[in-house]
Short mmCIF file of the C-alpha atoms (twelve columns), coordinates in Angstrom:
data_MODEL
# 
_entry.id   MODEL 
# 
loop_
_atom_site.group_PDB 
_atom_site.id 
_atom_site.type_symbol 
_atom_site.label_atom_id 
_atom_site.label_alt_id 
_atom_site.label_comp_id 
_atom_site.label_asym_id 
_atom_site.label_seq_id 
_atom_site.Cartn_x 
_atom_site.Cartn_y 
_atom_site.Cartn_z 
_atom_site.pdbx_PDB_model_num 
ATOM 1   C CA . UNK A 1   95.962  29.809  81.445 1 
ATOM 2   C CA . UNK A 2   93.119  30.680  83.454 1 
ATOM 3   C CA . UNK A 3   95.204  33.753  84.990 1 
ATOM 4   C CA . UNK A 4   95.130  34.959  81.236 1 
ATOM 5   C CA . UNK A 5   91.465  34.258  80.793 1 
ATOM 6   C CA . UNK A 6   90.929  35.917  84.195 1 
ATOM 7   C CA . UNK A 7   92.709  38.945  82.549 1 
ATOM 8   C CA . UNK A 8   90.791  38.724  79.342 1 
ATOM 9   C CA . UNK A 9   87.528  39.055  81.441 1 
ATOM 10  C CA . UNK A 10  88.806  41.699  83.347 1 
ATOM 11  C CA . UNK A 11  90.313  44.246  81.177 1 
ATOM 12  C CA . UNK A 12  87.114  45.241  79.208 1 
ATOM 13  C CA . UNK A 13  85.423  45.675  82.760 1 
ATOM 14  C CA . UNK A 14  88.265  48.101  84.308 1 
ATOM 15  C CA . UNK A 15  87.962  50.049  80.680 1 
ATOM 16  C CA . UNK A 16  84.513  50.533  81.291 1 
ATOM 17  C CA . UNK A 17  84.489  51.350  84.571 1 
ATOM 18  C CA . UNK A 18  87.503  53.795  84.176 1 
ATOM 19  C CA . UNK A 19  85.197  55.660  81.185 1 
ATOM 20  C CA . UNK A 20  82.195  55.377  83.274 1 
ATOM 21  C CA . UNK A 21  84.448  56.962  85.994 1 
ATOM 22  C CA . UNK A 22  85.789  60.142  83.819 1 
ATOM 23  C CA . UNK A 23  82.141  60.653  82.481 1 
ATOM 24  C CA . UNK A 24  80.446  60.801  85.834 1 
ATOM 25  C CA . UNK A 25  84.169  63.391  86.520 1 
ATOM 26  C CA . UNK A 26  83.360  65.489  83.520 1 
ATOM 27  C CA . UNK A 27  79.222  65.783  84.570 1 
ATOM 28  C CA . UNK A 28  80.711  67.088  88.115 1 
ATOM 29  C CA . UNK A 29  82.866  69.019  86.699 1 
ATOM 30  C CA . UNK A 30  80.334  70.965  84.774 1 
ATOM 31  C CA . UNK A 31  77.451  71.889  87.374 1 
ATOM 32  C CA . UNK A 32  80.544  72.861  89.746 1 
ATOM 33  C CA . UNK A 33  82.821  75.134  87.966 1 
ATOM 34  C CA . UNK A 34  81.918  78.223  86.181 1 
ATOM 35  C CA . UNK A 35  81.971  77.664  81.885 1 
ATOM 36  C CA . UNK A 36  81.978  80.782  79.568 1 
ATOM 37  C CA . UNK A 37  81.523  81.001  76.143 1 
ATOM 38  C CA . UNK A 38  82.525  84.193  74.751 1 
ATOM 39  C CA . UNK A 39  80.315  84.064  72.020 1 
ATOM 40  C CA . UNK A 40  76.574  82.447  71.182 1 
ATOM 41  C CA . UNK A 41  74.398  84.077  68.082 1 
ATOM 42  C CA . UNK A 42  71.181  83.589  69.706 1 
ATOM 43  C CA . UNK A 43  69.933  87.146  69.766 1 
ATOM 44  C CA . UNK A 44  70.165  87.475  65.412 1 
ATOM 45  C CA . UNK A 45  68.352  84.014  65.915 1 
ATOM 46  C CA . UNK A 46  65.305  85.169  67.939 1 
ATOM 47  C CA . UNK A 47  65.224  89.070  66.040 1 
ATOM 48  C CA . UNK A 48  65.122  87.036  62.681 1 
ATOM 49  C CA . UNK A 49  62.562  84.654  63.363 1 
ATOM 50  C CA . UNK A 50  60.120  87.417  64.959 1 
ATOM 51  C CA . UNK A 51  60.228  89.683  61.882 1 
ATOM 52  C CA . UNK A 52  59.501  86.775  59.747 1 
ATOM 53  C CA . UNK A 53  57.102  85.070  61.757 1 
ATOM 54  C CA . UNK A 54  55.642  87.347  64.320 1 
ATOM 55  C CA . UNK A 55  56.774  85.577  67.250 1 
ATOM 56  C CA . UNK A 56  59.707  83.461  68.343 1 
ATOM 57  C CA . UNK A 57  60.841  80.664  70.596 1 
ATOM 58  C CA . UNK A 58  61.073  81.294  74.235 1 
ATOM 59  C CA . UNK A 59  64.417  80.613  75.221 1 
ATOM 60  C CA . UNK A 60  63.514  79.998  78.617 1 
ATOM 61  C CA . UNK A 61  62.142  76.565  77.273 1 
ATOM 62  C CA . UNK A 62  63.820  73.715  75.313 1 
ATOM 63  C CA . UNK A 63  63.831  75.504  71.306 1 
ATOM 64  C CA . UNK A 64  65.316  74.844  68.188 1 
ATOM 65  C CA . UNK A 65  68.594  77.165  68.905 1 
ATOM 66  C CA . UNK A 66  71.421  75.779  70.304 1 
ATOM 67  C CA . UNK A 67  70.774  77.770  73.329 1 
ATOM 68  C CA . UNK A 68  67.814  77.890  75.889 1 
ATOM 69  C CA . UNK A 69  67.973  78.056  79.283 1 
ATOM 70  C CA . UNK A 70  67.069  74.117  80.237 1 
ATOM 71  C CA . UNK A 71  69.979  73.474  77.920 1 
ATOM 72  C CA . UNK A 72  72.549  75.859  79.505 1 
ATOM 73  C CA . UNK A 73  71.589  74.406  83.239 1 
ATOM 74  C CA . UNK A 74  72.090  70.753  81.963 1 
ATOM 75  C CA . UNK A 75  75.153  71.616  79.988 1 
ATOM 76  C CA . UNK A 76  76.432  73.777  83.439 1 
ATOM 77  C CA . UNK A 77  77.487  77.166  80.694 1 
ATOM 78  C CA . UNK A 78  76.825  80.032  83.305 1 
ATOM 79  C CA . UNK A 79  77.812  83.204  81.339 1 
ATOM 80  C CA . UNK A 80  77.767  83.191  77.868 1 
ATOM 81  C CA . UNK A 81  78.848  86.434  75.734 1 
ATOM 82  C CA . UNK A 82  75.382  86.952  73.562 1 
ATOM 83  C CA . UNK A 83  76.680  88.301  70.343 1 
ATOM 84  C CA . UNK A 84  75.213  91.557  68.981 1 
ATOM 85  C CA . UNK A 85  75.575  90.290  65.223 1 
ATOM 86  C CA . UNK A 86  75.157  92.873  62.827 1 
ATOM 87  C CA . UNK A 87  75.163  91.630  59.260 1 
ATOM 88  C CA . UNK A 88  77.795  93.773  56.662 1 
ATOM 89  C CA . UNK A 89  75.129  95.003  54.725 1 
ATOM 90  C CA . UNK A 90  74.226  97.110  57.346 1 
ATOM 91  C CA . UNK A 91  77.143  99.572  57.181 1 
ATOM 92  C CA . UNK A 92  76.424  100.708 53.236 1 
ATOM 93  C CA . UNK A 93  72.433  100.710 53.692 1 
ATOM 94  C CA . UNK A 94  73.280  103.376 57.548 1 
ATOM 95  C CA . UNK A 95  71.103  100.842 59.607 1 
ATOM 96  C CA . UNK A 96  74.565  99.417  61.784 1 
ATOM 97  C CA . UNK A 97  73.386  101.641 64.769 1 
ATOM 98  C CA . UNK A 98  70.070  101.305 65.249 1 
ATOM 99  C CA . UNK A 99  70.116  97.314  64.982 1 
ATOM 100 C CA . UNK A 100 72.661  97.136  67.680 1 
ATOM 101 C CA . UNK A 101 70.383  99.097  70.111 1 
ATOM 102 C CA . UNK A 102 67.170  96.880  68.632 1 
ATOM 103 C CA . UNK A 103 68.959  93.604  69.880 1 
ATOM 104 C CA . UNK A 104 70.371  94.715  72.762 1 
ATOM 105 C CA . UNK A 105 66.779  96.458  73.945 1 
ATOM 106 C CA . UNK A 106 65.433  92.437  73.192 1 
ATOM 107 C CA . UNK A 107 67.719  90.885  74.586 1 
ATOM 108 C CA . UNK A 108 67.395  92.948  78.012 1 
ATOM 109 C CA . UNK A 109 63.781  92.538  77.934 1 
ATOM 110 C CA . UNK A 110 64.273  88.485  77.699 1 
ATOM 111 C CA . UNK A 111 66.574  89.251  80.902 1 
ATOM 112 C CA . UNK A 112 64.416  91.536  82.705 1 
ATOM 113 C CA . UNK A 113 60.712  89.496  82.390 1 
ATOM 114 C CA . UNK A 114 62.778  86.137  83.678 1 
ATOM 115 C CA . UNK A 115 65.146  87.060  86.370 1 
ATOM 116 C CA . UNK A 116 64.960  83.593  88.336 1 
ATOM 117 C CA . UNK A 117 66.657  82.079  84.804 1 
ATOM 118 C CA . UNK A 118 68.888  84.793  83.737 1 
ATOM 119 C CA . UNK A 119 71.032  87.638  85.239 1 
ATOM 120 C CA . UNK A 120 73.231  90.659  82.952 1 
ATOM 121 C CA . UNK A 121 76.486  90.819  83.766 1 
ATOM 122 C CA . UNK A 122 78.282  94.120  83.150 1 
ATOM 123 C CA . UNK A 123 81.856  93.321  84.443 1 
ATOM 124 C CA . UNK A 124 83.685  90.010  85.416 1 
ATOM 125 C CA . UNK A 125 83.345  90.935  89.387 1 
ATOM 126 C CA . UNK A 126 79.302  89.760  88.531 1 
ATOM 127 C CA . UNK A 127 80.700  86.825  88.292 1 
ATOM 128 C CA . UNK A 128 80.129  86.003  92.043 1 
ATOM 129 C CA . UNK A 129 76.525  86.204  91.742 1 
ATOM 130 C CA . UNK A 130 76.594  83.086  89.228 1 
ATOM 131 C CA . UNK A 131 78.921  81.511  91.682 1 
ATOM 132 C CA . UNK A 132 75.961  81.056  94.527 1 
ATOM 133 C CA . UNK A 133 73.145  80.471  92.095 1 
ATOM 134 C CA . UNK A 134 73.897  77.913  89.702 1 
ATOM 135 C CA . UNK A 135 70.370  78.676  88.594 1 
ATOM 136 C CA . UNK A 136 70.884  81.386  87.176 1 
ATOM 137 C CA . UNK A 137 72.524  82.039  83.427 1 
ATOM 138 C CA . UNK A 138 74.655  84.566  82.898 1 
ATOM 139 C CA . UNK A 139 74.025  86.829  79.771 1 
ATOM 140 C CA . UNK A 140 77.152  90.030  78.645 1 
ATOM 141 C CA . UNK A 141 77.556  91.242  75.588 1 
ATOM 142 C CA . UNK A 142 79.785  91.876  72.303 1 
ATOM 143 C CA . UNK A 143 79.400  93.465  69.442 1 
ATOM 144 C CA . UNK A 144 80.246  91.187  66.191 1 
ATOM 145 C CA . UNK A 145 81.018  93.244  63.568 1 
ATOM 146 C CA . UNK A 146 82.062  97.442  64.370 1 
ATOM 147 C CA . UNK A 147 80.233  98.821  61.937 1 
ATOM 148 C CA . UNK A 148 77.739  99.894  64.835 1 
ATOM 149 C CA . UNK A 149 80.157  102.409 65.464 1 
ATOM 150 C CA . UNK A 150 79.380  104.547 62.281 1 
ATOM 151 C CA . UNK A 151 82.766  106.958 62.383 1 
ATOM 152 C CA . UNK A 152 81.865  107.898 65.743 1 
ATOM 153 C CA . UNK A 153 84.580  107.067 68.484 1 
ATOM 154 C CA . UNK A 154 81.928  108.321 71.603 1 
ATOM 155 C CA . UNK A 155 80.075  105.381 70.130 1 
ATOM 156 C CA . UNK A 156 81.992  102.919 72.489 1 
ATOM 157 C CA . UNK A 157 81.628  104.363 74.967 1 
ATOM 158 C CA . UNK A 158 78.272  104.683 74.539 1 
ATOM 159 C CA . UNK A 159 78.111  101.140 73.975 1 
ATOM 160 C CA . UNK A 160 80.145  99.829  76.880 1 
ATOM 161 C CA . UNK A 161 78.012  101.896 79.474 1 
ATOM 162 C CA . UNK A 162 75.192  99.486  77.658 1 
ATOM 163 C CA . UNK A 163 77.031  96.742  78.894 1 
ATOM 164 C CA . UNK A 164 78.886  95.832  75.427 1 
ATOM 165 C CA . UNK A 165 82.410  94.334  76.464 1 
ATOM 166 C CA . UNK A 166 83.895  93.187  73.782 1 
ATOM 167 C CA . UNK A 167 83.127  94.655  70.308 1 
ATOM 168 C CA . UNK A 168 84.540  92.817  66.709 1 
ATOM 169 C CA . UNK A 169 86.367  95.190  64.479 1 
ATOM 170 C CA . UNK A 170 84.665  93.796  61.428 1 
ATOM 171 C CA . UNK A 171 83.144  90.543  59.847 1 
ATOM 172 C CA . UNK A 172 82.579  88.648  56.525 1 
ATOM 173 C CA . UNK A 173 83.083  92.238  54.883 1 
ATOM 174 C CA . UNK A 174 86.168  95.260  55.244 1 
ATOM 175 C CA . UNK A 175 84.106  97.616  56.579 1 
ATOM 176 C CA . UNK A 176 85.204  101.039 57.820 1 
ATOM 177 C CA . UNK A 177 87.229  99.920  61.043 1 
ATOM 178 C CA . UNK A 178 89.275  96.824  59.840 1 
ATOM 179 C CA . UNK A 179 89.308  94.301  56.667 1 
ATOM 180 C CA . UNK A 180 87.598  90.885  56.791 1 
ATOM 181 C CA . UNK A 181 89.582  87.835  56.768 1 
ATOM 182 C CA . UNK A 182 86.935  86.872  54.291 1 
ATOM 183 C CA . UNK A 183 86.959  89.532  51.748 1 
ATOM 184 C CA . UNK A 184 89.453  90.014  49.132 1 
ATOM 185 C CA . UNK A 185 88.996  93.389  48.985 1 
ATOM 186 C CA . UNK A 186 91.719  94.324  51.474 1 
ATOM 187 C CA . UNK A 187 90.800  98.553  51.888 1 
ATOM 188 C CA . UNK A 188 93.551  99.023  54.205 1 
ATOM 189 C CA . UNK A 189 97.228  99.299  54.196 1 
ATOM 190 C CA . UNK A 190 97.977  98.353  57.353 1 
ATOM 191 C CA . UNK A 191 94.883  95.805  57.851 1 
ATOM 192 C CA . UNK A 192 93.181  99.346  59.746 1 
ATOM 193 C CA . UNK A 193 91.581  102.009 58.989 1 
ATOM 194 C CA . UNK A 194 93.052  105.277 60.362 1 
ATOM 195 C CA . UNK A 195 89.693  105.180 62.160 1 
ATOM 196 C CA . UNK A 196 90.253  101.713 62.952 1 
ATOM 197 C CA . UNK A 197 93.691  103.001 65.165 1 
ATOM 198 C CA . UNK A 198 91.785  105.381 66.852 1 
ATOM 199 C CA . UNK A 199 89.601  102.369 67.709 1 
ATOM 200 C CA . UNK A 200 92.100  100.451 69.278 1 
ATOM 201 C CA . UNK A 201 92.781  103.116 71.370 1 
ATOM 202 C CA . UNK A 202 89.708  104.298 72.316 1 
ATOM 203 C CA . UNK A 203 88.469  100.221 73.028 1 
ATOM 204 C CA . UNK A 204 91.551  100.617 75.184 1 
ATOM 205 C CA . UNK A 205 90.550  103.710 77.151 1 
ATOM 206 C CA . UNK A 206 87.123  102.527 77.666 1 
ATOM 207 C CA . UNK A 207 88.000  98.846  79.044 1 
ATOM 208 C CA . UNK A 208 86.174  97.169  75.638 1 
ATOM 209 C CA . UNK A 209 87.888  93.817  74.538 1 
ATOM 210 C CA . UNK A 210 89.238  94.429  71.262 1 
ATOM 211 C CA . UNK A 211 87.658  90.899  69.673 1 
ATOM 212 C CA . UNK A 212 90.145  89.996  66.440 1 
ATOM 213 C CA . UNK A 213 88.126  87.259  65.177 1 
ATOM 214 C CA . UNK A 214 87.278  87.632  61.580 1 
ATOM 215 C CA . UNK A 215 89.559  89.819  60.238 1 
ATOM 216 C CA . UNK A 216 92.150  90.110  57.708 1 
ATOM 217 C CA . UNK A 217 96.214  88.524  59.229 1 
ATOM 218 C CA . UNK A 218 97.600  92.333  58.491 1 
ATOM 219 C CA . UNK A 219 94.725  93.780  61.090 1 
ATOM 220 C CA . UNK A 220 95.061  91.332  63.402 1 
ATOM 221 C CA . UNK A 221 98.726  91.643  63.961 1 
ATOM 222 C CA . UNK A 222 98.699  95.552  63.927 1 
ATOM 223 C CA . UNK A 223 95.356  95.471  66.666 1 
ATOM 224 C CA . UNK A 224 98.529  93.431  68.705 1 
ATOM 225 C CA . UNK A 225 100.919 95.759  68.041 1 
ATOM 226 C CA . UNK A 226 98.661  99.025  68.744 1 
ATOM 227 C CA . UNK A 227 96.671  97.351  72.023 1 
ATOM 228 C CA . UNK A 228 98.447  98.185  75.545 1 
ATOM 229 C CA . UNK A 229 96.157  95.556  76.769 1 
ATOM 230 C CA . UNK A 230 95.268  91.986  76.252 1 
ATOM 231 C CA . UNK A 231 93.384  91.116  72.858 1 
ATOM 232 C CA . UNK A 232 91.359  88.645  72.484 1 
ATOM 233 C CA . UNK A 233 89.478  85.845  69.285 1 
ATOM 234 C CA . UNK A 234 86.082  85.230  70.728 1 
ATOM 235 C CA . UNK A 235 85.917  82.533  68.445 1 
ATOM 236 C CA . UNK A 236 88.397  81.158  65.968 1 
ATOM 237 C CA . UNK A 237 90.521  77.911  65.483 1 
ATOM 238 C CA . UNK A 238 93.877  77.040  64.477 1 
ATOM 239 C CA . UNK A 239 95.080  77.387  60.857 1 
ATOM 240 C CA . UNK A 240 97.276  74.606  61.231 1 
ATOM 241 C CA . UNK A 241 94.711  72.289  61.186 1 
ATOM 242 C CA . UNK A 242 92.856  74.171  58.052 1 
ATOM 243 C CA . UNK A 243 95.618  74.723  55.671 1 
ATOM 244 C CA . UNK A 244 95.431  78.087  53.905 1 
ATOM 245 C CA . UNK A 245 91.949  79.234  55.681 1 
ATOM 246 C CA . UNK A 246 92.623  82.882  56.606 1 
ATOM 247 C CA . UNK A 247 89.478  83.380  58.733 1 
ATOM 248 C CA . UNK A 248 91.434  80.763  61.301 1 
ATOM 249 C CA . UNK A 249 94.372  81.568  63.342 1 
ATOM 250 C CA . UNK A 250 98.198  80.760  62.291 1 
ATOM 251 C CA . UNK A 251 100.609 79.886  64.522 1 
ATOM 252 C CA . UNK A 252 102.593 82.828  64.186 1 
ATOM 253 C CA . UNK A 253 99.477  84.995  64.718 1 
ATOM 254 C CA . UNK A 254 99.192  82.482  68.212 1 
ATOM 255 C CA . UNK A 255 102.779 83.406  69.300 1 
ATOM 256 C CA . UNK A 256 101.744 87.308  68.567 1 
ATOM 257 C CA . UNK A 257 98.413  87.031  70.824 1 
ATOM 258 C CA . UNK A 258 100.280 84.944  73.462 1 
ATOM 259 C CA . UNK A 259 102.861 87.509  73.936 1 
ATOM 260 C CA . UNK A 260 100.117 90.371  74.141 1 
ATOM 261 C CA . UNK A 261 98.946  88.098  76.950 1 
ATOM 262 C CA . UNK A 262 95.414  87.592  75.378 1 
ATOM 263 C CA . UNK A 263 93.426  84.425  74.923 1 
ATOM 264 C CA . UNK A 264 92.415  82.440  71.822 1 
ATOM 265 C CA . UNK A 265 88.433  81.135  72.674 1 
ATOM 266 C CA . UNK A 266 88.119  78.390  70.301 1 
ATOM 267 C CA . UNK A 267 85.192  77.830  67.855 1 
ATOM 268 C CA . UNK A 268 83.396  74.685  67.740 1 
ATOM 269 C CA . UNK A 269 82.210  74.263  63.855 1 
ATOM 270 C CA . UNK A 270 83.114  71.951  61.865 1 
ATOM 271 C CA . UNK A 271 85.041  73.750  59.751 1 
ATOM 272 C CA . UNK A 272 86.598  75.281  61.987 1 
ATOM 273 C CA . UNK A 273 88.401  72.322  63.391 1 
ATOM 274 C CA . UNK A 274 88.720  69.540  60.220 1 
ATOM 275 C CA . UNK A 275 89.938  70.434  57.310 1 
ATOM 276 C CA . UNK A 276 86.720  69.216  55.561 1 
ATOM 277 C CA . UNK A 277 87.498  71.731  52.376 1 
ATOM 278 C CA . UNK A 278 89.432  68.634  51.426 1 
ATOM 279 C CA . UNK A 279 87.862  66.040  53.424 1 
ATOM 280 C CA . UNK A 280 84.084  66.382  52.998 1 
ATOM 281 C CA . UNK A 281 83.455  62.993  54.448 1 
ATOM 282 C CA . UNK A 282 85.530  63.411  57.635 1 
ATOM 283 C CA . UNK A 283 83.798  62.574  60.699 1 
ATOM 284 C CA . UNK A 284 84.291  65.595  63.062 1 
ATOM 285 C CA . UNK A 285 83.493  65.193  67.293 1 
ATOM 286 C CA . UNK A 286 84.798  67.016  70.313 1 
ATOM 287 C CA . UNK A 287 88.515  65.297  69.676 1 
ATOM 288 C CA . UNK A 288 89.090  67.352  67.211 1 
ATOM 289 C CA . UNK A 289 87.765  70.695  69.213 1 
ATOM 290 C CA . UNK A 290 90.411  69.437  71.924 1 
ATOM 291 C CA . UNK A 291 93.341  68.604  69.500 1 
ATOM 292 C CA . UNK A 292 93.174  72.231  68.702 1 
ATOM 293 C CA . UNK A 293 93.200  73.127  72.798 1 
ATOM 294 C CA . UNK A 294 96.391  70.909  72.909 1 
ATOM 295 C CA . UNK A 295 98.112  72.688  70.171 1 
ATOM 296 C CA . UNK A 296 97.526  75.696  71.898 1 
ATOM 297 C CA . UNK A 297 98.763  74.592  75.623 1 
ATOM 298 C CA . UNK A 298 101.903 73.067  73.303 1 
ATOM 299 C CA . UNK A 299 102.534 76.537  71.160 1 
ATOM 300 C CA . UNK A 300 101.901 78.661  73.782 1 
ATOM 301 C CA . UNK A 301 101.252 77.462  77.053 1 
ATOM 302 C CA . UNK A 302 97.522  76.737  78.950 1 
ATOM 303 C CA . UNK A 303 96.781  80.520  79.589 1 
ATOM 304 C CA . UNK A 304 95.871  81.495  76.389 1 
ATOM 305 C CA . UNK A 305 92.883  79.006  75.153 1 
ATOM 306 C CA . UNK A 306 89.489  78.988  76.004 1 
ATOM 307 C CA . UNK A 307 86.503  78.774  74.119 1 
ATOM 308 C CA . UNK A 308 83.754  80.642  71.915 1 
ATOM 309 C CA . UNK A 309 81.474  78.000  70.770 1 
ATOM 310 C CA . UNK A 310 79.677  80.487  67.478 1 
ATOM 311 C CA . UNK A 311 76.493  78.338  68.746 1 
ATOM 312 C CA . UNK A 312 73.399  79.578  66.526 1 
ATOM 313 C CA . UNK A 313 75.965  81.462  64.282 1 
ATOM 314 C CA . UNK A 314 74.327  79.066  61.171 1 
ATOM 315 C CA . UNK A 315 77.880  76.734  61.332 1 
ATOM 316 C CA . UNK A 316 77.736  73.138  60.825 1 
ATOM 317 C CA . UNK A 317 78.808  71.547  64.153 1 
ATOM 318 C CA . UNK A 318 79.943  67.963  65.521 1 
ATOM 319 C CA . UNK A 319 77.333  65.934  66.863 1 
ATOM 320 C CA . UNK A 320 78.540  65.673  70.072 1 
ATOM 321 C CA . UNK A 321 78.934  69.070  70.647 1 
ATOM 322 C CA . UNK A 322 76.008  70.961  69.003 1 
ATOM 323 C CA . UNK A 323 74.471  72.790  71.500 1 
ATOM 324 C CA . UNK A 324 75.047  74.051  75.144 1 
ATOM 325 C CA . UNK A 325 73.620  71.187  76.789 1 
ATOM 326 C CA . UNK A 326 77.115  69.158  75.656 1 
ATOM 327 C CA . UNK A 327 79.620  70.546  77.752 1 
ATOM 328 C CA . UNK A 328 80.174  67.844  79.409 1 
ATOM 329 C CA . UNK A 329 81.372  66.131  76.294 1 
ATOM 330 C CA . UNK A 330 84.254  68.646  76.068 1 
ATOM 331 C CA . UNK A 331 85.502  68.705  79.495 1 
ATOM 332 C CA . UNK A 332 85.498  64.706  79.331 1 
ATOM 333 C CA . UNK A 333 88.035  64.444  76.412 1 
ATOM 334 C CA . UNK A 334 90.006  67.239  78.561 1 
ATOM 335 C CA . UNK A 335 89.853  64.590  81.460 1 
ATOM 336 C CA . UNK A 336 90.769  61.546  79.208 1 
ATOM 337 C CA . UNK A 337 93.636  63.585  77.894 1 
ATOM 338 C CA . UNK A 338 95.250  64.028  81.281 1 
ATOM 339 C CA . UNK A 339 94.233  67.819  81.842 1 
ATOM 340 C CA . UNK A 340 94.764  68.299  85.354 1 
ATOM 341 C CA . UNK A 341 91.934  70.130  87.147 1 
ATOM 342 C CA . UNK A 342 93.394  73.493  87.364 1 
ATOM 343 C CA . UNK A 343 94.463  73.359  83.578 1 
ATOM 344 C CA . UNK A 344 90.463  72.769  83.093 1 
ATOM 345 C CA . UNK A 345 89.553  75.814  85.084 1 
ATOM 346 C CA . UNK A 346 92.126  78.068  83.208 1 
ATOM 347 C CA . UNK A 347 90.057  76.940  79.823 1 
ATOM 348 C CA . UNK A 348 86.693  77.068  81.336 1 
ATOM 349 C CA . UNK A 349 86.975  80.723  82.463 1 
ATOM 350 C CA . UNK A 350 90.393  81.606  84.145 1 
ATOM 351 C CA . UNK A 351 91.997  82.701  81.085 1 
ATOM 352 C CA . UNK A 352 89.014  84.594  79.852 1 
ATOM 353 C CA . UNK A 353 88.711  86.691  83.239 1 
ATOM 354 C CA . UNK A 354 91.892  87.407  83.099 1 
ATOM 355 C CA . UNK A 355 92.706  89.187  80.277 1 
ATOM 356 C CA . UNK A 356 88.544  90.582  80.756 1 
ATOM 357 C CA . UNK A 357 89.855  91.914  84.207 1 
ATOM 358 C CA . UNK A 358 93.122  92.908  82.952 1 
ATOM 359 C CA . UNK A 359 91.271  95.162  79.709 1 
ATOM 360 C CA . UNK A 360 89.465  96.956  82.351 1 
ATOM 361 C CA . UNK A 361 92.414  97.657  85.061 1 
ATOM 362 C CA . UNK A 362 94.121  99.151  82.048 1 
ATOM 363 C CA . UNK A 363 91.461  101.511 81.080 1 
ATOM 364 C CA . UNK A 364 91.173  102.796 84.906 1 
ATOM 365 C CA . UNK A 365 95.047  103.868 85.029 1 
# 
């Protein structure tokens, strides 16, 4: 009997301590290894709130974003993929262009006046400079919605040599590249444009990650059967778990972007991950962020899944994973889950480099 009690006492402890134990893991974890997040709306954030207020916050110090710099060095993110966002009203009223170059010019200004917070990275091989200075934050860029591109194939190029690596062929509207998984006005045929083939291939030439987030199942699956190299979803979930949603992924469109050896980067919101559409009062956390990570390692194996958080893209977003600070959070339920440690790398950034590495050998042959 008092072996039992003994046991009874004990138990809760060893619990404890083992959480204790993967939290303290999961902290480590995330000032040691490199974490990118292929996409973060920050820069629409900061351009929005200047031109209706006159200034901004300073994203060097604690804001009301989901990303600033104290944030991002708690949280250990050292590269994240600043999205050019360029809303679909753009295209019709010819303003696409010049927007793109407005955010970019801000957003290398930021970089420029601070460069003891925050470096540009232009190709994965910068990565090596985050590497011996945790204290800095990476910044790259991709373009979220082509319309930039105004009919004008030299215009990727032009944008890559601005250090654009990944552009999206469209967003919540077809535009003239690709249709919108969120527009039932399907334009195209095939999903494409016949511009938006001469996209692929010219994204292709000039080592640009062709990003297939957002739009419509028929483009997506013709961008993978068009691409010669790796595509990648900067930031989109599963389908499986949010029956009927087009803007997510299904599992046949998985399979498809497996086998083109590209990487899903999965989005954090909420409604992204539960299917709140018919469960408003679900409570959504990082478990349910990582239940769509192990549907991926179980479809299609661990080298296809990483993540693309849509931080400050205006999406509702668990508690314990609302801004960048909360990494740890994430790789924690990885840890608790059994994820080895070189299963966590592969999600943190392995798989992302990869196929980033991979898009830019191709365009050099």
């Amino acid at each position: 009997m008092k072996y039992i009690k003994f046991l009874i006492i004990l138990i809760p402890f060893v619990l404890f301590s083992c959480a204790e134990d993967l939290s303290e893991k999961a902290k480590k974890f995330s000032q040691e290894k490199i974490i990118i997040d292929t996409h973060i709306d920050t820069p629409f954030q900061i351009w929005r709130q200047r031109n209706n207020t006159g200034t901004n916050d300073d994203i060097t110090r604690s804001t009301s974003y989901h990303f600033d710099y104290p944030r991002a060095i708690e949280g250990g993110l050292n590269l994240t993929f600043q999205s050019i966002w360029i809303p679909p009203r753009t295209e019709p009223e010819g303003t696409s262009y010049d927007l793109a170059i407005e955010l970019i010019e801000m957003m290398n200004e930021i970089i420029e006046e601070n460069p003891d917070k925050f470096i540009f990275i232009r190709n994965p091989e910068d990565i090596e400079t985050l590497k011996s200075n945790k204290n800095l934050v990476g910044m790259a860029y991709g373009i979220e919605n082509g319309a930039p591109l105004e009919g004008n194939l030299e215009n990727i190029k032009f944008f890559a040599d601005l250090g654009v690596n990944y552009i999206t062929l469209a967003h919540s509207k077809s535009n003239h590249i690709s249709d919108s998984s969120y527009d039932e006005n399907k334009r195209w045929p095939d999903g494409l444009s016949p511009f938006g083939f001469k996209v692929v291939k010219e994204m292709n030439k000039q080592g640009v990650m062709i990003d297939i987030s957002h739009v419509s199942d028929a483009a997506f699956m013709k961008v993978l059967e068009l691409s010669k190299a790796p595509v990648v979803a900067t930031h989109s979930s599963l389908r499986h778990f949010t029956p009927g949603w087009e803007r997510n992924v299904s599992d046949e469109m998985l399979i498809a972007l497996a086998e083109n050896g590209g990487v899903i980067q999965l989005c954090f919101g909420s409604d992204f991950v539960a299917n709140r559409k018919d469960n408003p009062d679900i409570e959504v956390s990082v478990k349910n962020v990582v239940d769509h990570i192990d549907r991926v390692r179980d479809l299609v194996g661990i080298d296809h899944v990483g993540f693309g958080s849509d931080f400050d893209g205006e999406v509702p977003l668990p508690e314990d994973i609302n801004d960048v600070s909360k990494f740890p959070n994430l790789i924690e339920e990885l840890l608790i889950r059994g994820y080895t440690e070189s299963e966590i790398d592969k999600i943190l950034n392995e798989n992302i480099l990869r196929v980033w590495k991979e898009v830019r050998a191709l365009a050099d042959v």
